[in-house]
C-alpha positions as CSV (number, residue, x, y, z in Angstrom):
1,X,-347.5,-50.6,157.6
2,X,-347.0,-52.4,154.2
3,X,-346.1,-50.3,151.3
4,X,-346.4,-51.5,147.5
5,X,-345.3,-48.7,145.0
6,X,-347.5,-49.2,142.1
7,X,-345.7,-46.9,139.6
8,X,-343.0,-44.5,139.7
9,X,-341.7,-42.0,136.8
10,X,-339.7,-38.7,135.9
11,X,-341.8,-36.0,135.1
12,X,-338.9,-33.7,133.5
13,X,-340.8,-31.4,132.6
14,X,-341.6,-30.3,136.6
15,X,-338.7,-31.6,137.8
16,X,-339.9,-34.5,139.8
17,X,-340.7,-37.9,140.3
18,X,-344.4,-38.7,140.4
19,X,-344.7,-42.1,143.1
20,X,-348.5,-43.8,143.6
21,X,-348.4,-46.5,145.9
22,X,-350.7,-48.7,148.5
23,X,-350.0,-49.0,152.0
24,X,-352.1,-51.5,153.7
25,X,-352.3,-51.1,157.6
26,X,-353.7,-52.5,160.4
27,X,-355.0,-49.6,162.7
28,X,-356.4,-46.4,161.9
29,X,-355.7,-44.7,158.7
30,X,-351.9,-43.4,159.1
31,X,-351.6,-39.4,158.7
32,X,-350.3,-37.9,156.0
33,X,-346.5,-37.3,157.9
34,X,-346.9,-41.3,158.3
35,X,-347.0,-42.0,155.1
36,X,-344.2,-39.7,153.8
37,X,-342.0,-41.4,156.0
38,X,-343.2,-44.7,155.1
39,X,-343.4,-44.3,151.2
40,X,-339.8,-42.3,151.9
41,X,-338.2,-45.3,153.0
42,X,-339.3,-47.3,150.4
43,X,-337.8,-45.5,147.4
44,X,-335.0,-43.4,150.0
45,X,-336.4,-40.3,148.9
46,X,-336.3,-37.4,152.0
47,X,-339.8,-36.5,153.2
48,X,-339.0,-33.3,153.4
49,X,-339.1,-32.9,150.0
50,X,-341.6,-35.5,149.4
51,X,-345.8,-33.9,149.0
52,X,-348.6,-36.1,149.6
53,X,-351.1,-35.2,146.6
54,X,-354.2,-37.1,147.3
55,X,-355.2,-40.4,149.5
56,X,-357.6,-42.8,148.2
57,X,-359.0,-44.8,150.7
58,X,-362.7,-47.4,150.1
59,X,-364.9,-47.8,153.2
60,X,-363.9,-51.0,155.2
61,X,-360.7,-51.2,153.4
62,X,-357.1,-51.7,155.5
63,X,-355.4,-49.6,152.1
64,X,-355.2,-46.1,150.6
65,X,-353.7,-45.4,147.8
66,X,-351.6,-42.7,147.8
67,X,-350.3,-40.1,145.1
68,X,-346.9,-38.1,145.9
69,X,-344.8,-36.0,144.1
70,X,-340.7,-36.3,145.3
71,X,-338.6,-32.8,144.4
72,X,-334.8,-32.8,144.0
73,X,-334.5,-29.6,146.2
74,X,-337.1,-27.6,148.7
75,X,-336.8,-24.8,145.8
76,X,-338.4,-26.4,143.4
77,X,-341.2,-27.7,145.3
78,X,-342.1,-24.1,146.4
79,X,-341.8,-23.1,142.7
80,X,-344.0,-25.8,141.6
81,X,-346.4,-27.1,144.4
82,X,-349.6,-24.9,144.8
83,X,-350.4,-22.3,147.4
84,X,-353.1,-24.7,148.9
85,X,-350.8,-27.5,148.9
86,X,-348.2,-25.5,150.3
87,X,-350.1,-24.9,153.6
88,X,-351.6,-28.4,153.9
89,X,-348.1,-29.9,154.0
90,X,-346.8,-27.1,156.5
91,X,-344.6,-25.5,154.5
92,X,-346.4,-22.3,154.5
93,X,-348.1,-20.3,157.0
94,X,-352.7,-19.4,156.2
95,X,-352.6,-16.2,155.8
96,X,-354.9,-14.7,158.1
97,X,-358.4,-12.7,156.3
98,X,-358.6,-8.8,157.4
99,X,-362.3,-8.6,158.2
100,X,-362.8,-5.1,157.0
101,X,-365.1,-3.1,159.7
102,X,-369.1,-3.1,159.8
103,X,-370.4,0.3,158.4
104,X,-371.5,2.3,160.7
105,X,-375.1,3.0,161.7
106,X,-376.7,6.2,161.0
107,X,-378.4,7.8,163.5
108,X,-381.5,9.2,162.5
């Protein structure tokens, strides 16, 4: 897996630094915990604290581009990040849905 960082900056504001790259492969599209630790290594940032925001890939293409946001602590990601976000990177637990009970029939 090749990885070419495209940009990188400080988003102060958030705390964080916002990284898009390309990574080129030869296989199968890598999963998202493959390219955390890929992009990771390139700019030694922990993948633990690292969120994969969106993967752009084109039909036929051996690249995605990839959008991820790297946090200074685990604190500030779960202040920032979204709920949805949250659960897609495995940080948080789906809550399960109460389904609330049928209505009874009446009996005639």
């Amino acid at each position: 897996m090749n990885v070419e960082i495209l940009s990188s900056k400080e988003n102060q504001l958030l705390g964080r630094k916002e990284v898009e790259a390309t990574v080129m492969f030869d296989s199968a599209t890598p999963k998202r915990a493959e390219l955390k630790q890929a992009i990771g290594g390139k700019i030694a940032a922990n993948p633990d604290l690292m969120v994969i925001r969106k993967v752009t890939s084109h039909f036929g293409a051996r690249s995605v581009k990839v959008l991820s946001y790297v946090y200074p602590s685990k604190e500030v990601l779960m202040s920032v990040e979204p709920k949805h976000v949250k659960i897609r990177e495995g940080l948080m637990q789906k809550e399960e849905k109460k389904k609330a009970p049928a209505p009874a029939k009446k009996k005639e």
